[in-house]
C-alpha positions in Angstrom: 0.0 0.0 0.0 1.6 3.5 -1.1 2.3 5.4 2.2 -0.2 8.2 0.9 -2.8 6.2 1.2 -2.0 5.3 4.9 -5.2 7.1 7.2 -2.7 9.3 9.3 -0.4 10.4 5.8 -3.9 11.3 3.9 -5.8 13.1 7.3 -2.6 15.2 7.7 -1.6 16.0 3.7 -5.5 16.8 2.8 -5.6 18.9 6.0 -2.0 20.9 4.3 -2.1 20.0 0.8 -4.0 20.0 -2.6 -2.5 17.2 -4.3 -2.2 16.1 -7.8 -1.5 13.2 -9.3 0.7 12.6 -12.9 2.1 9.6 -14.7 4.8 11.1 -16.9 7.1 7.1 -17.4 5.4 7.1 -21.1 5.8 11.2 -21.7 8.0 12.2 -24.6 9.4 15.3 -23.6 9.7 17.7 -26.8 11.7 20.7 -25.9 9.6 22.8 -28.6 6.3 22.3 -26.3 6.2 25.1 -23.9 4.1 22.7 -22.1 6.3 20.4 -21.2 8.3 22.7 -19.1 6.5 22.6 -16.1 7.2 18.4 -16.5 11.4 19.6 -17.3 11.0 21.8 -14.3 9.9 19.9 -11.6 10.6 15.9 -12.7 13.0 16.4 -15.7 14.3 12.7 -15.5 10.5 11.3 -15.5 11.9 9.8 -12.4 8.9 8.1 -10.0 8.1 8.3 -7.6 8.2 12.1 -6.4 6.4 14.4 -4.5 6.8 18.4 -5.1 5.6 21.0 -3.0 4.7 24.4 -4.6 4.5 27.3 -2.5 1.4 30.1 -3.6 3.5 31.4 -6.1 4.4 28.2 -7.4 8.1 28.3 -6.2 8.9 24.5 -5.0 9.8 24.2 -1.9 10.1 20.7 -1.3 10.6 17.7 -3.3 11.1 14.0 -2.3 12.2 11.0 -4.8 11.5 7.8 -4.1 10.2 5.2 -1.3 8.8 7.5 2.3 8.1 5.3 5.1 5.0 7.2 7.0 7.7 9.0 9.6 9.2 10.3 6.9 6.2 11.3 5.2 4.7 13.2 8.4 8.1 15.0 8.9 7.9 16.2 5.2 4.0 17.1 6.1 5.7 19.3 8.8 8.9 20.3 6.9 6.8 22.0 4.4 3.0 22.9 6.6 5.3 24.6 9.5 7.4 26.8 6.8 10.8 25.0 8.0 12.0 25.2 4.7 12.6 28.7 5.1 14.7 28.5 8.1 16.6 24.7 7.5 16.5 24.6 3.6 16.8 21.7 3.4 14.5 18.4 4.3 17.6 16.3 5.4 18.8 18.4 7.4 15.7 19.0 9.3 15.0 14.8 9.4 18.3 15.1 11.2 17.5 17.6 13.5 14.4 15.3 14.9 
């Protein structure tokens, strides 16, 4: 079962977050689409899994690649919720810091 879809992971990320879900593994990526840049930007190497977290002006502020084990996942829920991000900068640092 994907750690999302754990009860405590989903009550705390639909409290903090509006998600959304994309499959790019098939996605050609043409560099002459401007819309593919949003894809380039934020997942360039189609890699999966990944979360991204967009602040309200759309400036990422988070990002995690591959397997999160639900501690992990409600630390990011905090990292990025709580703003530590702005004062840590990064999200291994602040896992280390717990």
């Amino acid at each position: 079962m994907s750690v999302l879809k754990k009860p405590e992971v989903t009550a705390r990320y639909s409290k903090h977050f509006l998600g959304a879900h994309a499959d790019f593994s098939e996605l050609e990526l043409d560099d002459k689409d401007p819309g593919h840049a949003m894809v380039k930007r934020h997942n360039p190497n189609k890699l999966r899994p990944v979360l991204v977290f967009l602040d309200g002006t759309g400036k990422e502020v988070a990002r995690h690649r591959g397997k999160l084990e639900v501690e992990d996942a409600l630390l990011l829920d905090r990292y990025v919720a709580e703003k530590h991000y702005l004062k840590t900068g990064d999200f291994a640092a602040f896992r280390k810091a717990q």
